[in-house]
C-alpha positions in Angstrom: 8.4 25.9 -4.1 8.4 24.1 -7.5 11.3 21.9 -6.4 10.2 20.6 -3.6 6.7 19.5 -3.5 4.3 17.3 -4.9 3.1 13.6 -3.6 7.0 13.1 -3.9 8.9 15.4 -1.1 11.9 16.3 -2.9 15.5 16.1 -1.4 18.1 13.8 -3.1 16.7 12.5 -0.1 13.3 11.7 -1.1 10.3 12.1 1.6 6.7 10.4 0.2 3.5 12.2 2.0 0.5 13.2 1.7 -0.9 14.4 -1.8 -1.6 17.9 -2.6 -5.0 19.3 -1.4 -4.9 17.5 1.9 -7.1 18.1 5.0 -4.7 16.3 7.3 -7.1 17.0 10.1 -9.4 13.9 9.0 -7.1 11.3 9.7 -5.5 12.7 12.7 -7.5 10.9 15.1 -4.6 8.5 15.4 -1.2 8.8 15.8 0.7 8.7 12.0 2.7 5.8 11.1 6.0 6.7 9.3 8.6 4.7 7.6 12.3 6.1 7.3 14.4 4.3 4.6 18.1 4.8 5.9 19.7 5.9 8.7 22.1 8.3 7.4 22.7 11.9 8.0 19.1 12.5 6.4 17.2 9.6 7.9 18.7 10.2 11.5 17.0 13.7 11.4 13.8 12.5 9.5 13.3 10.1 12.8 14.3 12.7 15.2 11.6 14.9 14.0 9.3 12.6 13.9 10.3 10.8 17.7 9.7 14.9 19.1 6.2 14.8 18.1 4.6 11.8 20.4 1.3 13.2 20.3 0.9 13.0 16.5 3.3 10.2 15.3 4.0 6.9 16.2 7.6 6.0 16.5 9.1 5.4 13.3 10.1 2.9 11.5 13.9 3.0 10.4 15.0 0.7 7.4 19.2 0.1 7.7 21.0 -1.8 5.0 23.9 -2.1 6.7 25.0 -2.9 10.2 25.6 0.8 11.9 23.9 4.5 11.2 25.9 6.8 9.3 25.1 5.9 5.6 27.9 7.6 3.2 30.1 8.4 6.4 30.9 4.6 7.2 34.3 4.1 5.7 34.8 0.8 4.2 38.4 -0.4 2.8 36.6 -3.1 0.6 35.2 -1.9 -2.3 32.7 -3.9 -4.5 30.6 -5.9 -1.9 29.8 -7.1 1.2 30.4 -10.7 2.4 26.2 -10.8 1.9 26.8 -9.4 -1.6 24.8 -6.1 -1.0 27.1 -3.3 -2.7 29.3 -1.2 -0.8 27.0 1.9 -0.2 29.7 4.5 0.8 32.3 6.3 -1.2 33.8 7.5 1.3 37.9 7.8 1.1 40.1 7.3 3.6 41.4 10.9 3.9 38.5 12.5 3.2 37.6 15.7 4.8 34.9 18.0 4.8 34.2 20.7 2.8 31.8 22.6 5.1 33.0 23.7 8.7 31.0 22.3 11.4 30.1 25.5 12.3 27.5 25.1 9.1 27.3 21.9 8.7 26.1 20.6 12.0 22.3 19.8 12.5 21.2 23.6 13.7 19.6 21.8 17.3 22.6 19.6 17.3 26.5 21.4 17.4 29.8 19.2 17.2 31.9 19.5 20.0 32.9 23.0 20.1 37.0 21.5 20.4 37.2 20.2 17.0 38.6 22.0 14.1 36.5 23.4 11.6 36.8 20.7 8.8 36.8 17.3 9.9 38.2 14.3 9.2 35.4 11.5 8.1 35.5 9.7 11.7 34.3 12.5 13.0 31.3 13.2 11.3 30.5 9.3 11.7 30.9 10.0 15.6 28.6 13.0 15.4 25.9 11.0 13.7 26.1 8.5 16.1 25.6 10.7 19.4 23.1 12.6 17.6 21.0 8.8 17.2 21.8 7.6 21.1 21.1 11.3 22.2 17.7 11.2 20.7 16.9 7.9 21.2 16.6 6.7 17.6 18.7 3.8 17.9 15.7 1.0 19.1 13.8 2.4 16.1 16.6 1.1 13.4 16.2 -1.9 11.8 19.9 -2.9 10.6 20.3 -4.9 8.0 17.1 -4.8 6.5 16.7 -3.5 2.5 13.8 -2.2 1.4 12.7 -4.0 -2.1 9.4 -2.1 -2.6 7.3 1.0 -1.6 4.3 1.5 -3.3 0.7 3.3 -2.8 -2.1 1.3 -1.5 -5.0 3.4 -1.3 -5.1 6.9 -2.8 -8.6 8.6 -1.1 -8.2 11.8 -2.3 -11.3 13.0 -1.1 -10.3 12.4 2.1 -6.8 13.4 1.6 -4.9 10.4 2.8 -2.5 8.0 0.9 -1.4 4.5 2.7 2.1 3.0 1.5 3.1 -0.4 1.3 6.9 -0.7 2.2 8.1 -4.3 1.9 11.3 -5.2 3.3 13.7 -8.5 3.3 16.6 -9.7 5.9 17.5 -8.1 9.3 15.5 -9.7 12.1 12.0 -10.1 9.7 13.1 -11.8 6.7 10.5 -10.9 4.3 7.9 -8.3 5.5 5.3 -5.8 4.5 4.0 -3.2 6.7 1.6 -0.4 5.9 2.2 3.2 6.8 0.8 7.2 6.3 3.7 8.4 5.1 7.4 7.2 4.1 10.8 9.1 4.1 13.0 7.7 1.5 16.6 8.9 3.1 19.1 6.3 0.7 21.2 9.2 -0.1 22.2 9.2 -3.9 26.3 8.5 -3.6 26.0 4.9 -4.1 25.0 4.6 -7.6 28.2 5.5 -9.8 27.5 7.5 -13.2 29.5 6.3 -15.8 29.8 9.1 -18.5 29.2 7.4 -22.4 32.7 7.7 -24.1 33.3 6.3 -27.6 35.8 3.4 -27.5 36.0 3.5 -23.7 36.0 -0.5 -23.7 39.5 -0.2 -25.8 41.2 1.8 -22.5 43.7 -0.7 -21.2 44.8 0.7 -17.9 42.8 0.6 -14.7 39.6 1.9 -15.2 37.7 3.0 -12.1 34.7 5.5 -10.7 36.0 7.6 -7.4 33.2 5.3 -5.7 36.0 2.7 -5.8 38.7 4.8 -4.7 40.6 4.9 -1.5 43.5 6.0 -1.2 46.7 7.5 -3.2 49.5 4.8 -2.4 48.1 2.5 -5.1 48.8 5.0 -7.8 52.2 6.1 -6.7 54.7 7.1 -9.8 51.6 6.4 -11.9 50.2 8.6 -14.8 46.8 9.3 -14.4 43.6 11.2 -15.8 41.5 12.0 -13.3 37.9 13.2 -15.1 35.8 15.7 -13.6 36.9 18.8 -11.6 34.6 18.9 -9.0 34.8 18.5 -5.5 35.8 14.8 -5.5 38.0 15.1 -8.6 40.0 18.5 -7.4 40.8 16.5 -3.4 41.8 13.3 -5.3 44.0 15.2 -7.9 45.9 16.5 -5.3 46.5 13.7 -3.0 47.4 12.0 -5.6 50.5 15.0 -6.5 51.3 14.0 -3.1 52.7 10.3 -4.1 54.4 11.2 -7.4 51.4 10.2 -9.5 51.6 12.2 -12.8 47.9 13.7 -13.1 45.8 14.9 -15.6 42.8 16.6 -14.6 40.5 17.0 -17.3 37.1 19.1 -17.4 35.1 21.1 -19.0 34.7 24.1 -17.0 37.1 27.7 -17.6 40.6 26.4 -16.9 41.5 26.8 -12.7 43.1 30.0 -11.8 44.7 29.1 -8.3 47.6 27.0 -7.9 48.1 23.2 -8.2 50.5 20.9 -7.2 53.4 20.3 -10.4 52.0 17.2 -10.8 48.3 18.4 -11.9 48.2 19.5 -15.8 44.5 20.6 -16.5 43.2 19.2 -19.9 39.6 20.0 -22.1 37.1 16.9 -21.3 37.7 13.5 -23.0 35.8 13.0 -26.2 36.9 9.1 -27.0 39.5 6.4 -26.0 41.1 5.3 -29.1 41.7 1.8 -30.5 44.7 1.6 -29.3 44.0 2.2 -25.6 44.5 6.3 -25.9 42.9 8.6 -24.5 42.0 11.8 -26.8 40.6 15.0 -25.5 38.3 17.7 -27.5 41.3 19.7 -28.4 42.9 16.7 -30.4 45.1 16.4 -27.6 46.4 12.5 -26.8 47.3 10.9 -23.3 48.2 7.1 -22.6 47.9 7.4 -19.5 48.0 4.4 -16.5 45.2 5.1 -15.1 41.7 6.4 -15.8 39.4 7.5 -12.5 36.0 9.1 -12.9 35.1 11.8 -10.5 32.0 12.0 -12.7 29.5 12.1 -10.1 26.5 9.8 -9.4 22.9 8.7 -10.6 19.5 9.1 -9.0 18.6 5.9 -8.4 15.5 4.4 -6.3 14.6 1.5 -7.5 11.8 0.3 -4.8 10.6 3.6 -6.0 9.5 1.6 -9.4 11.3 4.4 -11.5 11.1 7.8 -9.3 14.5 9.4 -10.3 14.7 12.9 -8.7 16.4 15.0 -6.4 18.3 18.3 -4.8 21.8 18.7 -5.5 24.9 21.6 -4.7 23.0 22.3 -0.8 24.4 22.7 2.6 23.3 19.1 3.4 22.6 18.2 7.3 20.7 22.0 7.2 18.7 21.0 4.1 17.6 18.1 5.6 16.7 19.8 9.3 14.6 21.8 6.7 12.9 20.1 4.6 12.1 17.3 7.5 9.8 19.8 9.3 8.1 20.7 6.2 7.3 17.8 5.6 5.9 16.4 8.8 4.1 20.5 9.3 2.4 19.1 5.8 1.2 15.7 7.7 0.3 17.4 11.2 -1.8 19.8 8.3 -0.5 22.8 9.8 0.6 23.6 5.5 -2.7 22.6 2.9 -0.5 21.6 -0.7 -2.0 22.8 -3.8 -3.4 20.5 -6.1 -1.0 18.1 -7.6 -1.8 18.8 -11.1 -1.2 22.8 -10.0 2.5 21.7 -8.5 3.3 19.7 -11.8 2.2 22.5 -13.7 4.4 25.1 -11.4 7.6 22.4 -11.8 6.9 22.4 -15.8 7.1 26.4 -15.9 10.1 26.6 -13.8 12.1 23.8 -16.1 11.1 25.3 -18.8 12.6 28.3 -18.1 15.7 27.2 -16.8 16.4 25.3 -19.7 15.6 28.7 -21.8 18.4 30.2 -19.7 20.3 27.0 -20.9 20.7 25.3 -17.6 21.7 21.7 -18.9 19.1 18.8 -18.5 20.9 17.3 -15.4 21.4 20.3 -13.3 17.9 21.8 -13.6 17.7 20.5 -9.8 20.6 21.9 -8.6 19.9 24.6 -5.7 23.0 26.3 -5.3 22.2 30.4 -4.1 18.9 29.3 -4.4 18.8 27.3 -1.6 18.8 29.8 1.2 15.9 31.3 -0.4 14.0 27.9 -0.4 14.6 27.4 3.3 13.3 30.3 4.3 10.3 29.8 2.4 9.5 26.3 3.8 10.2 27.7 7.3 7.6 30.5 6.8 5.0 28.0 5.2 5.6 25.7 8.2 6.1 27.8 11.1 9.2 26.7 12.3 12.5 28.9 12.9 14.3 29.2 9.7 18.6 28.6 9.3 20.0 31.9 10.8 21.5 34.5 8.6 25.3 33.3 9.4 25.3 30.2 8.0 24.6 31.0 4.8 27.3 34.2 4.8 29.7 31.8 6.6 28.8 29.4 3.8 29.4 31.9 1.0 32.9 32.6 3.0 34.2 29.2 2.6 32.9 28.8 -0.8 35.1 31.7 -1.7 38.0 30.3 0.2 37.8 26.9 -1.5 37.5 28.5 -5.1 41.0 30.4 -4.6 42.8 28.4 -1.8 41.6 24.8 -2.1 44.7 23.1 -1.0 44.9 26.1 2.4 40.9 27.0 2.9 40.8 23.8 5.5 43.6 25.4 7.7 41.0 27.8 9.1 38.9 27.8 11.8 35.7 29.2 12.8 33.8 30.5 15.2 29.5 31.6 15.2 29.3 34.4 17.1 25.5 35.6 16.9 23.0 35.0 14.3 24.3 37.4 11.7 28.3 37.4 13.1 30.9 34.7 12.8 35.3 35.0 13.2 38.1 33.4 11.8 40.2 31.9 15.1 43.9 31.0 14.8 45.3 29.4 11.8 46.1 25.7 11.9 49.7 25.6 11.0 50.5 25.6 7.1 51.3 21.6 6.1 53.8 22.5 3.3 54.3 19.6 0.8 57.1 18.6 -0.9 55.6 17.6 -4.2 59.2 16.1 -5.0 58.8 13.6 -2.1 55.3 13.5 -1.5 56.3 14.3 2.2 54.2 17.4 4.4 55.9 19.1 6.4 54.6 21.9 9.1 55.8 25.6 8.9 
């Protein structure tokens, strides 16, 4: 529990309620007012929940920056900004598919179509998103192109356990407005907000410097050399499309050099420690690349700045499921159906448990990854809050593909799926294998 809550509801998709030591039952006279900031994966769900329980909540408010739901699943060409000069919120690229089948990825009240393949294409994800806000009727509860600048507490009564937020809002149909509500889901997502790793001399580099929040597509870089930093999901997918136009790549990281095979084109190299005067790039080992190109797969910040500072979040999770999770916790804690410990008890528990992670020398920025932990964690909010938890098979069909991905990353999407029961899932027929020909860059069925 010491991840998750306090008077912040922790997700990377952040959920303000109630403070700890509530009686919920003294202000549920009325219906609850509820503002959702996004209408994303997370927000769509967050609304949904709270839609389903009419005798308790008003309908919610939805706060959209842009034009459509979806959030990080709108694919925008542009990168940058928008003609308004909002930021581009999505870095989403154009061949991007997932890394979860939909068999654990889908909302658990909520399946794709049962046609698709297993790993989707972007569009398709957008598409589910979008039924999943007509089907439920969230739609007339958005308002699109509205930002929030500010939420803030109002009144804190903790004697009578109740905290009013202040969520102030600019454009869209309003222009400037503030409205008061009981509790506020902050659903912005966190891959908007590019973190730029501190590299000695990186202002000398005199190639094209970009994050993988800018990137779109491989053409661009075709015949190029480039060193693509950071080995994780985006960095390993972009590595290899880019094999598949003749760019030269360097993948550099700091994890144990990668045991399955890569294209010819992808050389692994240690991290980068500096760029040198002279443009450069030098790695820990001493080694030296010029290369043409330098792209950051380097992950992204925290950032909530109506929040006036709140930085936190949930990372490595099965996402759509977490949020499904954590959503009814959170409203079970407002309906008062789960009592919160004090708030100085949950700081106290959160303190502990950092402190020893760090003493098991879990670095600084990962202390809120979940990882294994997560199933664990779901389980627990779903006893606490009386709701079913995820069946066992998602989390061993999770586990599967993991394993798949670590040793077959270029093949693992050519399976499909099937659930089965609650504790059973199959493979079904293989996709046929897309051979490339890393000399032309051309795939090639077999």
């Amino acid at each position: 529990m010491t991840k998750a809550f306090s008077s912040l509801i922790g997700c990377h998709n952040r959920k303000y309620s109630l403070q700890g030591g509530n009686d919920a039952s003294k202000i549920m006279s009325r219906c609850l007012r509820v503002a959702v900031v996004g209408a994303g994966a997370a927000g769509l769900c967050a609304a949904q929940h709270v839609l389903s329980r009419q005798n308790t909540f008003s309908p919610p408010v939805v706060y959209e920056l842009t034009n459509q739901v979806g959030g990080t699943w709108v694919y925008e060409e542009r990168v940058g900004s928008h003609d308004n000069s909002q930021s581009i919120h999505s870095s989403m690229y154009r061949n991007l598919r997932t890394n979860l089948p939909k068999e654990v990825m889908m909302f658990p009240d909520f399946p794709f179509d049962q046609h698709l393949p297993s790993f989707l294409p972007h569009q398709e994800v957008l598409h589910y998103l979008e039924r999943y806000s007509q089907q439920y009727g969230i739609t007339p509860h958005i308002q699109f192109e509205t930002k929030v600048e500010e939420v803030k507490p109002v009144t804190m009564e903790m004697e009578e356990g109740k905290v009013t937020w202040e969520v102030t809002s600019s454009g869209g149909q309003h222009g400037w407005r503030t409205e008061t509500f009981d509790a506020v889901f902050v659903c912005s997502g966190h891959y908007s907000d590019p973190h730029l790793p501190s590299i000695p001399g990186l202002e000398n580099f005199k190639g094209t410097l970009l994050h993988s929040h800018s990137y779109r597509c491989p053409e661009s870089f075709a015949g190029q050399s480039v060193v693509v930093l950071g080995a994780g999901a985006s960095g390993l997918d972009i590595s290899i499309e880019l094999a598949g136009v003749q760019a030269q790549v360097t993948l550099s990281h700091g994890r144990p050099p990668l045991r399955f095979p890569l294209p010819p084109q992808v050389q692994q190299a240690p991290p980068v420690s500096r760029v040198l005067e002279d443009g450069a790039v030098q790695f820990v080992d001493g080694g030296v690349a010029r290369p043409q190109v330098l792209l950051l797969c380097t992950g992204y910040n925290l950032s909530f700045p109506f929040l006036g500072g709140a930085a936190l979040g949930l990372q490595t999770i099965c996402p759509f499921l977490h949020f499904h999770t954590q959503v009814q916790f959170a409203l079970a804690v407002l309906e008062g159906v789960v009592s919160l410990p004090s708030p100085a008890e949950m700081e106290e528990e959160v303190r502990r448990e950092m402190e020893r992670n760090m003493a098991e020398g879990v670095e600084p920025r990962h202390l809120l990854k979940m990882d294994s932990a997560q199933w664990g964690y779901y389980q627990t909010l779903a006893r606490m809050g009386g709701f079913r938890p995820p069946p066992p098979v998602t989390q061993s069909l999770y586990e599967e593909v993991w394993r798949q991905r670590q040793n077959h990353p270029q093949k693992y999407r050519q399976l499909n799926y099937r659930l089965i029961s609650d504790i059973e899932w199959e493979v079904l027929e293989v996709q046929p294998e897309r051979e490339v020909n890393w000399e032309r860059g051309i795939e090639t069925e077999r």
